[in-house]
C-alpha positions in Angstrom: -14.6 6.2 4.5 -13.2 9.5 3.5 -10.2 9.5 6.3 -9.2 5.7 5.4 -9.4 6.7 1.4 -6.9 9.5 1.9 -4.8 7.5 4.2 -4.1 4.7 1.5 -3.8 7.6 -1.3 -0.7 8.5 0.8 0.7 5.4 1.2 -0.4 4.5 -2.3 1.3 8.3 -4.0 4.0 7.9 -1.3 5.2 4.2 -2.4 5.4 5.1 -5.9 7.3 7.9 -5.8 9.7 5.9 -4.0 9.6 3.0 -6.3 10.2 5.0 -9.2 11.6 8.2 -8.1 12.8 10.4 -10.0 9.8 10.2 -11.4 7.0 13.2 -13.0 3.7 13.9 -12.1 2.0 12.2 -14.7 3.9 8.6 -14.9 2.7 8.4 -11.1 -1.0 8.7 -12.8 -0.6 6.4 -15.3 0.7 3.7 -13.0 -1.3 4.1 -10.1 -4.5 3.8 -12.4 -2.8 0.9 -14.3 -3.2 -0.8 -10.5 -7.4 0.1 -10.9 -6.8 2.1 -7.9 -9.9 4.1 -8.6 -11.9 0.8 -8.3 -10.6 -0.8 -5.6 -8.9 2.4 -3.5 -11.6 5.0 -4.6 -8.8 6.9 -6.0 -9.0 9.7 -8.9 -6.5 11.4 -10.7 -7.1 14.7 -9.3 -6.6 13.0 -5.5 -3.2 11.4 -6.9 -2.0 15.0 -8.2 -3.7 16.9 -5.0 -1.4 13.7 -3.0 2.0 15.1 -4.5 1.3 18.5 -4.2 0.5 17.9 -0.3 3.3 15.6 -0.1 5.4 18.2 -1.2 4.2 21.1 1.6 4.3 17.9 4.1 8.2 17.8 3.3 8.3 14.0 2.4 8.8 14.7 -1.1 10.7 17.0 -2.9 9.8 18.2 -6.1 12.3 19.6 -8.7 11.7 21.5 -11.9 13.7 20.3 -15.1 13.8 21.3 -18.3 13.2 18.4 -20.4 14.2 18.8 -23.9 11.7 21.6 -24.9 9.1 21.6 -22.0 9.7 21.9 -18.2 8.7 19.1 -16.1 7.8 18.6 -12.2 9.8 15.7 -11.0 9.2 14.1 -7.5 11.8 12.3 -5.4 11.2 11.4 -1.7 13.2 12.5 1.1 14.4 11.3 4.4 11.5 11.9 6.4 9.1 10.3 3.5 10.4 7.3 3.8 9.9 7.1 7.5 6.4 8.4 7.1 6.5 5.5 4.3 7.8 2.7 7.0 4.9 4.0 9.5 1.9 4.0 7.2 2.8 0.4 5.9 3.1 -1.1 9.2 0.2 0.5 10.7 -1.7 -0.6 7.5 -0.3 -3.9 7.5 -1.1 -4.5 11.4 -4.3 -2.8 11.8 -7.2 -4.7 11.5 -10.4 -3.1 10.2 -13.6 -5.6 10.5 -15.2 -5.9 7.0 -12.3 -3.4 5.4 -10.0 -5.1 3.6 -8.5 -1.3 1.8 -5.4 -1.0 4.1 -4.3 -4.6 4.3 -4.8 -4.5 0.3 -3.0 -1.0 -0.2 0.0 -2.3 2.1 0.4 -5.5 0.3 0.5 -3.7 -3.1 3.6 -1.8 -1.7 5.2 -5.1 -0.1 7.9 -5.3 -2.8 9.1 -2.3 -1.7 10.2 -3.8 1.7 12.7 -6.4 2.7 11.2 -10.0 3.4 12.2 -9.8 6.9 9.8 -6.3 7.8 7.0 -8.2 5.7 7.4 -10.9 7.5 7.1 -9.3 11.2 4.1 -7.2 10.4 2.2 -10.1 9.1 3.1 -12.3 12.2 2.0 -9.4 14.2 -1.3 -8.9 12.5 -2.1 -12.8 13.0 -1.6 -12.2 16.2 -4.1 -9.2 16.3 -6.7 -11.4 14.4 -6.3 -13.8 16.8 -7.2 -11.6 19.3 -10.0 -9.7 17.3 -11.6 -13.4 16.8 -11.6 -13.9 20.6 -13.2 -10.9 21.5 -15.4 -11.1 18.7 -16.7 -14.6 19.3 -17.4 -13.7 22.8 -19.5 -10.4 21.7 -21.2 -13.4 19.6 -22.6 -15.3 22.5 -23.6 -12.5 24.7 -25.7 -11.5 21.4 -27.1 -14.9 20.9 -28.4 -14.6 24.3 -29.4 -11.0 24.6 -32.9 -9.3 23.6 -31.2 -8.7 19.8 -32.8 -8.8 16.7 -32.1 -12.4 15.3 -30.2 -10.4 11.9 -28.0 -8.5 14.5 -26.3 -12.2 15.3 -26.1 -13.5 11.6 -24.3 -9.9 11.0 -21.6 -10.6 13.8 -21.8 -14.1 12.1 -20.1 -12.6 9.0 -18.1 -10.5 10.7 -16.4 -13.5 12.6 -16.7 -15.2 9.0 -14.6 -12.4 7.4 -11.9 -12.6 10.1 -11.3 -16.1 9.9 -11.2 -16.3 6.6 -8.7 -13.8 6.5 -6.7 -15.1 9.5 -6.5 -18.5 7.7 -5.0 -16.9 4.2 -2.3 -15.0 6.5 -1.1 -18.0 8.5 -0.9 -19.4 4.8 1.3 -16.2 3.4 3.1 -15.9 6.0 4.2 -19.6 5.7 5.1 -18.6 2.3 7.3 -15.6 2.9 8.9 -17.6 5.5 9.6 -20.3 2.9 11.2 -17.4 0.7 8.2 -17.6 -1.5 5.2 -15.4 -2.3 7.3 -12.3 -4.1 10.5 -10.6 -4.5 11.2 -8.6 -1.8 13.3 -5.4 -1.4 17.5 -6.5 -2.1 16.1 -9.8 -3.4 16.8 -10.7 -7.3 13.5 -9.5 -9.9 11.5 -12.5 -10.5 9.0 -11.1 -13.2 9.9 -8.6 -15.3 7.3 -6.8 -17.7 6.1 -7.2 -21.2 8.1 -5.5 -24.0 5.6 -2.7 -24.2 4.5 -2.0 -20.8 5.1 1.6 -20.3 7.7 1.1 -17.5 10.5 0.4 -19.6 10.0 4.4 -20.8 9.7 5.0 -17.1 13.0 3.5 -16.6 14.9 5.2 -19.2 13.3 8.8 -18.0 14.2 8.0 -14.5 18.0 7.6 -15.8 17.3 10.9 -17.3 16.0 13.1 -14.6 18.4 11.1 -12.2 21.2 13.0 -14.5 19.4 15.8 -14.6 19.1 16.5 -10.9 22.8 15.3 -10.0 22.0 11.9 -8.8 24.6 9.6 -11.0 
C-alpha cells in the first residue's frame, strides 16, 4: 500500500505543479486537499510538502525563492525532465491494472485534463485491452478453483474479483466512447468548459501565478 500511495502522491504533487506552476508551496496544499486526497489517496500535508521537496532533489521541479511583497516565498515550476516523468507515471497509471485497486486509474483520471484527448484516448483503449486480457486469465483461474480442493469462499472471492473487472471494463468501453465522441471533459488545447465559482480560491491562484510568472522572468 505504502509504494502505490507514494507513487500517486508523485503523480498527484507532480500534476499540480504543472497545472498551476508557478505556483508556492502552500496553494499546492490547499488544492490537493480541496480534491479529498487524504481520503481517497491517503495523502497528508506533510507527504505533499515532503513530495516537493523530493521533487526538487529528483530535478523534475525547480524551486525558486521570491520575495513577495514583505515575505519570501518558495515557488515551484516543473522542468523538462518532470514533465516526461509526468507523461510516464500517467500512462503507466492509466494502463496498469491493479485487481481490487482502483487508486491509480483514479489518481490518473484526476490529472486527464492536463493531457490532450488524443493520449487519453490511447491509454484507455490500451487498458481495455489489458482488462480484457486480465478477465480471460482470471476467469480461467476461476474454473480451475471451482474444481480444485479450495475452500468454497476462496471461489466467491475470485467471484468479485472477476465482478470488479467487468464492471470496470464495461464503464471504460463506455468513456472511451465518450472521449471518442469529443465528450467526457476538456482536454489539454481544447476550449475551458467549466469555469469556477466567484470565490473558489483559484482565481487568487491565478492572479499570483501572473505574479511569480513576472517575478521569475517568464512574461
Amino acid at each position: 500500500m505504502a509504494g502505490r500511495s507514494s507513487t500517486a502522491t508523485r503523480l498527484l504533487v507532480l500534476g499540480a505543479v504543472s497545472l498551476f506552476e508557478p505556483v508556492n508551496g502552500y496553494q499546492i496544499r490547499r488544492e490537493l486537499m480541496s480534491w479529498e486526497v487524504d481520503r481517497w489517496a491517503h495523502i497528508n500535508p506533510g507527504s505533499i510538502y515532503s513530495m516537493l521537496t523530493t521533487l526538487a532533489k529528483d530535478g523534475h521541479v525547480d524551486l525558486h525563492q521570491v520575495r513577495d511583497g514583505k515575505r519570501d516565498v518558495a515557488v515551484y515550476t516543473t522542468t523538462e525532465a518532470g514533465r516526461e516523468e509526468l507523461a510516464t507515471l500517467f500512462g503507466h497509471a492509466m494502463e496498469t491494472v491493479e485487481v481490487l485497486d482502483p487508486l491509480p486509474l483514479q489518481t490518473a483520471l484526476s490529472m486527464c485534463t492536463m493531457f490532450p484527448r488524443e493520449t487519453v484516448r490511447r491509454h484507455l483503449e490500451r487498458r481495455v485491452r489489458v482488462l480484457e486480457a486480465t478477465l480471460w486469465t482470471s476467469g480461467e483461474e476461476r474454473d480451475a478453483y471451482a474444481t480444485a480442493a479450495v475452500p468454497p469462499h476462496v471461489v466467491r472471492l475470485v467471484d468479485l474479483s472477476l465482478a470488479t473487472l467487468t464492471a470496470e471494463r464495461d464503464w471504460l468501453v463506455e468513456v472511451l466512447a465518450e472521449v471518442e465522441a469529443g465528450g467526457f471533459v476538456a482536454f489539454a488545447g481544447e476550449p475551458a468548459d467549466w469555469r469556477p465559482d466567484p470565490d473558489d480560491p483559484g482565481w487568487q491562484m491565478a492572479a499570483d501565478r501572473e505574479r511569480y510568472r513576472g517575478m521569475l522572468g517568464l512574461v
